[in-house]
N, C-alpha and C positions, 0 to 999 in steps of 0.2 A: 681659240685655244684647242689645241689637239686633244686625242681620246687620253695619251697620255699623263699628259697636265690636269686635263679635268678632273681624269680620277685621283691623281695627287693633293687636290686641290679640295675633294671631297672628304679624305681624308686626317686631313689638315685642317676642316670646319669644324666649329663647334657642335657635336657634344666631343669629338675624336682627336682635339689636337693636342692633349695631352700623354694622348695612348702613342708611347714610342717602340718600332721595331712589327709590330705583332701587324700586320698589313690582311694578312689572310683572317685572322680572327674576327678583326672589323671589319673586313664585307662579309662576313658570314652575319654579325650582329646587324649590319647596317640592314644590309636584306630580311632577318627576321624581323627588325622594326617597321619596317616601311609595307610587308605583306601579312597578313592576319594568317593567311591560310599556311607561311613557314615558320609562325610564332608556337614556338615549343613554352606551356606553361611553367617548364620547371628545366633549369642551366646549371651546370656545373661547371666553372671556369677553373682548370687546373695549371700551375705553371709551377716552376723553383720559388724559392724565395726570392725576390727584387723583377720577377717577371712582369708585373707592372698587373697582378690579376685585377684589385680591389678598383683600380685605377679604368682599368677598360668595364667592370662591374659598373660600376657609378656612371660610365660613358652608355654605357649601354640603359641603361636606368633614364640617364636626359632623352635621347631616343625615343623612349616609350611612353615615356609621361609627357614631353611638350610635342604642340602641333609641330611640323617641318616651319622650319624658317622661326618658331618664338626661339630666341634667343636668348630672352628675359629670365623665360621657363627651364630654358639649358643650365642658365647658370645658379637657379638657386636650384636646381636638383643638381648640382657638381656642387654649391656649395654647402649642399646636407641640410637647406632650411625648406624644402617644397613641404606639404602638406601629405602626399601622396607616396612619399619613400620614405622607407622604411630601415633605417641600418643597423646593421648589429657589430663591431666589432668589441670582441671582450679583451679587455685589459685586465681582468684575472687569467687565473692557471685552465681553469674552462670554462664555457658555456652552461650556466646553469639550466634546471631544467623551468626555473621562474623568468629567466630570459626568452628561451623558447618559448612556453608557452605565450609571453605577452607578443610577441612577433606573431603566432599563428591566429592571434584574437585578433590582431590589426589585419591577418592579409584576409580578413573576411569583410574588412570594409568597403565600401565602392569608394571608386576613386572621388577624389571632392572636385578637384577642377579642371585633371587633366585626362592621358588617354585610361594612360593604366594604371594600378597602385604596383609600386616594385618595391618584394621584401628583399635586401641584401645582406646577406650571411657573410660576412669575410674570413669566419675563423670557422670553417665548417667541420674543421679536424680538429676544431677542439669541443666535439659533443662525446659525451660518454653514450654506452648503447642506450640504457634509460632515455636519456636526453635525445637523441636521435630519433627513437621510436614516439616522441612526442609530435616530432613534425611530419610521417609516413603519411596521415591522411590530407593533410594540408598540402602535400607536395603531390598525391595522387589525384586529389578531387578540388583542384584549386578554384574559388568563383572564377567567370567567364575573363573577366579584367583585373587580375590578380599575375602577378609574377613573379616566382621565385629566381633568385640567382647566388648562388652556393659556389665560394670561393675554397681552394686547398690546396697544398703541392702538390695530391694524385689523387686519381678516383679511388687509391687505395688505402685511405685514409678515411673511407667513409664505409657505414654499412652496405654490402650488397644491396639490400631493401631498401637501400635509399638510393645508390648508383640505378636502380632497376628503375627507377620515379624522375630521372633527369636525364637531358639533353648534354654530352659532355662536350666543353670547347677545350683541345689542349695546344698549351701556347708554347713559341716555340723560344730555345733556350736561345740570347745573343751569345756573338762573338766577342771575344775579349777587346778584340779591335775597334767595334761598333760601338760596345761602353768605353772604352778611352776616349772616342771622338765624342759623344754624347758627353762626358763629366769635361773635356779640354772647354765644348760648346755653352755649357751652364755654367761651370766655374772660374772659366780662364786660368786654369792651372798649367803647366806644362805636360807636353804629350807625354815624356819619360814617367813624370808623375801619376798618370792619370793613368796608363797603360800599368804601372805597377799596380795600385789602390785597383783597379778593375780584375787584373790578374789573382790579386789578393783576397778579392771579396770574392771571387769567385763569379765572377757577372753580375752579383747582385746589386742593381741599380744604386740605390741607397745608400746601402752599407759603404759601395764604392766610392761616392762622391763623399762621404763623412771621412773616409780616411784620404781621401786628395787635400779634401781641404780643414786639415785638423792636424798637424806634425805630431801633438803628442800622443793621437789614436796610432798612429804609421810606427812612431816609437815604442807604446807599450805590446804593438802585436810583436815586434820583433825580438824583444827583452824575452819575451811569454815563450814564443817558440825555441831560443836558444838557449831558455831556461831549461826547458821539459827535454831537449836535447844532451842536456847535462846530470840527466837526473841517474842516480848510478847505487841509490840503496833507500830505504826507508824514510830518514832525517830524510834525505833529498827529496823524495814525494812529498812528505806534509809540509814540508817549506813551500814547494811550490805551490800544492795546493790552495795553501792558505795564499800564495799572491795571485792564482787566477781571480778568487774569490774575490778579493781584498781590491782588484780590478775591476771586476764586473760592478759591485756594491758599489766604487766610485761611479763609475759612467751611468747604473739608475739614480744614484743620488742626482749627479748634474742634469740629467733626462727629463727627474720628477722634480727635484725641489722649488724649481721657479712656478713651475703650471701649480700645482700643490698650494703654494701661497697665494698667487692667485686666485683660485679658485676658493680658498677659505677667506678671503677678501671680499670677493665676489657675493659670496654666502651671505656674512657677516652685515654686510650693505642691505643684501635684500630685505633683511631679520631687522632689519635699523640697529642694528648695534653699531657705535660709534669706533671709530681706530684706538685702540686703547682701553677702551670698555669691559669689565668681564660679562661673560657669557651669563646671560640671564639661565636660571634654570627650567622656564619654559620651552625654551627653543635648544638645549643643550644635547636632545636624541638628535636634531637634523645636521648639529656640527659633528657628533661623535660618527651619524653613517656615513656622511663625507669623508672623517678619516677613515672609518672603515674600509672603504670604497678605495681611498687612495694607499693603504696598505695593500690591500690586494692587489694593485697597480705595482706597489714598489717588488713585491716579491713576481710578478708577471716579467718587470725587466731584470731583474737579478735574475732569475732562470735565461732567460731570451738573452741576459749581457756572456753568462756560463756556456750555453749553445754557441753561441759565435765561436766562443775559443775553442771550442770540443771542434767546430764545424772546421775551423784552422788546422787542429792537431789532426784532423783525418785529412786533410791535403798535405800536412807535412811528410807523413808515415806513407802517405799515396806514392808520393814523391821518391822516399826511399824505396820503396816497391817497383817505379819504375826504373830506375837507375839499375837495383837489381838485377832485372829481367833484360838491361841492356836498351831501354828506349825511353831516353832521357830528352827526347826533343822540346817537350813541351812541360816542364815543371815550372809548378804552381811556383813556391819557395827556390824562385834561382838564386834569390840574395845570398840564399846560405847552401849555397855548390857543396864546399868545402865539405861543411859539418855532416848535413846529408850523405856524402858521399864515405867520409870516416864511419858514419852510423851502418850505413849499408856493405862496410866490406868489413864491420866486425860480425854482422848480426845473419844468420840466414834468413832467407825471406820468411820462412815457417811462422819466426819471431815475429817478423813485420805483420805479416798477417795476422797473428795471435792479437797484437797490440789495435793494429785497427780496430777489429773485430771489438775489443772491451772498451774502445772508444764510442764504439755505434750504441753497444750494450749501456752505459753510460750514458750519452744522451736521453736514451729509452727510459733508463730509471730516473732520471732526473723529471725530465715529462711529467713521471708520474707519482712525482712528490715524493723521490729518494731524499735524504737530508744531502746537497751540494755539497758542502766539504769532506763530509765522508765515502761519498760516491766518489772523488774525483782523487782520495787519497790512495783508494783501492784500485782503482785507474793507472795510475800514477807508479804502484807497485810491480803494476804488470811493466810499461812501461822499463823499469829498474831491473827486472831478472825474464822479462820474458815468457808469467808464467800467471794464469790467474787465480789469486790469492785465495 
């Protein structure tokens, strides 16, 4: 085997063969795994959304907790059951500061069976400062076999005092092209197909392959965008509005409600209550935190289903922007040439801009627990006269 192949080949091994695209990222991890003396205790993995962060996080995680060559070890740290990893991903709006702290009580433990104990953060952008400032010492003065790994789109979505305490890895964004051949590879969909939904999602892994192979996600974004296209006074915002909404709330519904029953299933068995049985009143706090819990979940994807579309409506208006200025090579939204381009020879770009801009603004308030329908009505107005209300 040539030098080549081998290193292809290393890459491709377990704990890294799930990690697609990011080549440089993984021999920078593989090398900090393999030498003590380039192991930084505390990592900041940054990418877009769908850049595969959490995914090389957990790769990097088997790495460090199994010997070379346990393979056994690789996979129940990729499958989230080792003893020795630690993960956080929040499915509410943020990281509490009771989540935090129970992560920085665990990375004081010694590892039980393997090299290292690795705490993984995957939503590090969603700690409030308080929350942040709970984990400064644990990420400055880590025990000796302790590692943190701090996932987020940018290092700028974290406190300096906390960028100032980590190793930053930043991964690098695919080509539209690369995700088409990756979702044609996993899903067998057609190239035409696969190269739209990647163009659409905007690279993002995920998102992409969900709309290759889903026709009525591919439908409702395209209804969605040549709705908001059409939107031309007040009536016409809250109408739309209310179907972004009315959108979003279906796809968490379908997201959460199979796992949700499930897991109150699941529950319900361990408690010994029978299928059908009501809920004794002894055990009636641990089914109410579980809804609790899955409330919080439902309103985490109703936000994250509202982002996608906002993230859409800023390539649409991007789009007019470029056509604008004359450099129309590479639009996001070519389906809708036409409309776009009607949009861009009534509106000056001033306009275009205005409206991005209270889209990004929008997101932001949304984040942080604006009410959705009304955030997006206001939106929406701007949108309608070019002016923010």
């Amino acid at each position: 085997m040539d030098a080549t192949a081998s290193a292809m080949a290393d890459l491709n091994a377990l704990p890294w063969g799930e990690v697609w695209g990011q080549d440089a990222a993984v021999r920078a991890l593989q090398g900090a795994a393999s030498d003590p003396a380039a192991l930084t205790h505390a990592w900041l993995i940054t990418g877009p959304p769908g850049s595969g962060r959490s995914t090389l996080a957990h790769a990097f995680a088997a790495a460090l907790i199994a010997e070379p060559g346990d393979t056994a070890a690789m996979r129940q740290v990729l499958a989230g059951t080792h003893p020795d990893l630690t993960a956080l991903r929040t499915e509410g709006v943020i990281i509490t500061i009771k989540h935090a702290r129970a992560l920085v009580e665990r990375s004081y433990f010694a590892p039980s069976v393997g090299r290292y104990r690795v705490i993984v953060m995957e939503d590090a952008d969603r700690m409030s400062e308080r929350t942040s400032n709970v984990l400064l010492k644990a990420l400055e003065e880590p025990p000796e076999r302790t590692v943190w790994v701090l996932c987020a789109p940018s290092d700028a979505d974290l406190l300096p005092t906390i960028r100032s305490r980590v190793r930053t890895l930043r991964l690098r964004e695919p080509d539209v092209d690369d995700v088409a051949r990756l979702i044609v590879e996993r899903a067998g969909v057609s190239y035409d197909i696969a190269e739209q939904s990647a163009r659409h999602a905007q690279r993002h892994i995920g998102m992409a392959q969900r709309l290759a192979t889903d026709d009525a996600s591919r439908a409702r974004r395209d209804e969605l965008m040549r709705a908001v296209l059409r939107v031309r006074g007040v009536s016409d915002a809250v109408e739309v509005a209310g179907q972004v909404v009315a959108a979003a709330t279906d796809d968490a519904k379908a997201l959460t409600a199979e796992r949700d029953e499930s897991e109150r299933a699941a529950l319900l068995r361990t408690l010994g209550v029978a299928e059908g049985q009501a809920v004794p009143p002894a055990v009636r706090s641990q089914v109410s935190a579980l809804e609790d819990e899955q409330k919080r979940r439902a309103t985490r994807s109703l936000r994250d289903g509202i982002d996608r579309v906002l993230t859409d409506l800023e390539s649409l208006f991007r789009d007019v922007l470029m056509i604008q200025f004359g450099n129309d090579a590479a639009l996001i939204n070519r389906e809708l040439d036409a409309d776009l381009r009607a949009c861009g020879a009534v509106w000056p770009p001033e306009r275009t801009l205005t409206v991005v801009d209270r889209i990004g603004e929008t997101r932001a308030n949304i984040e942080q627990n604006a009410a959705p329908l009304l955030a997006l009505e206001s939106m929406l107005i701007t949108v309608a006269n070019g002016r923010t209300p």
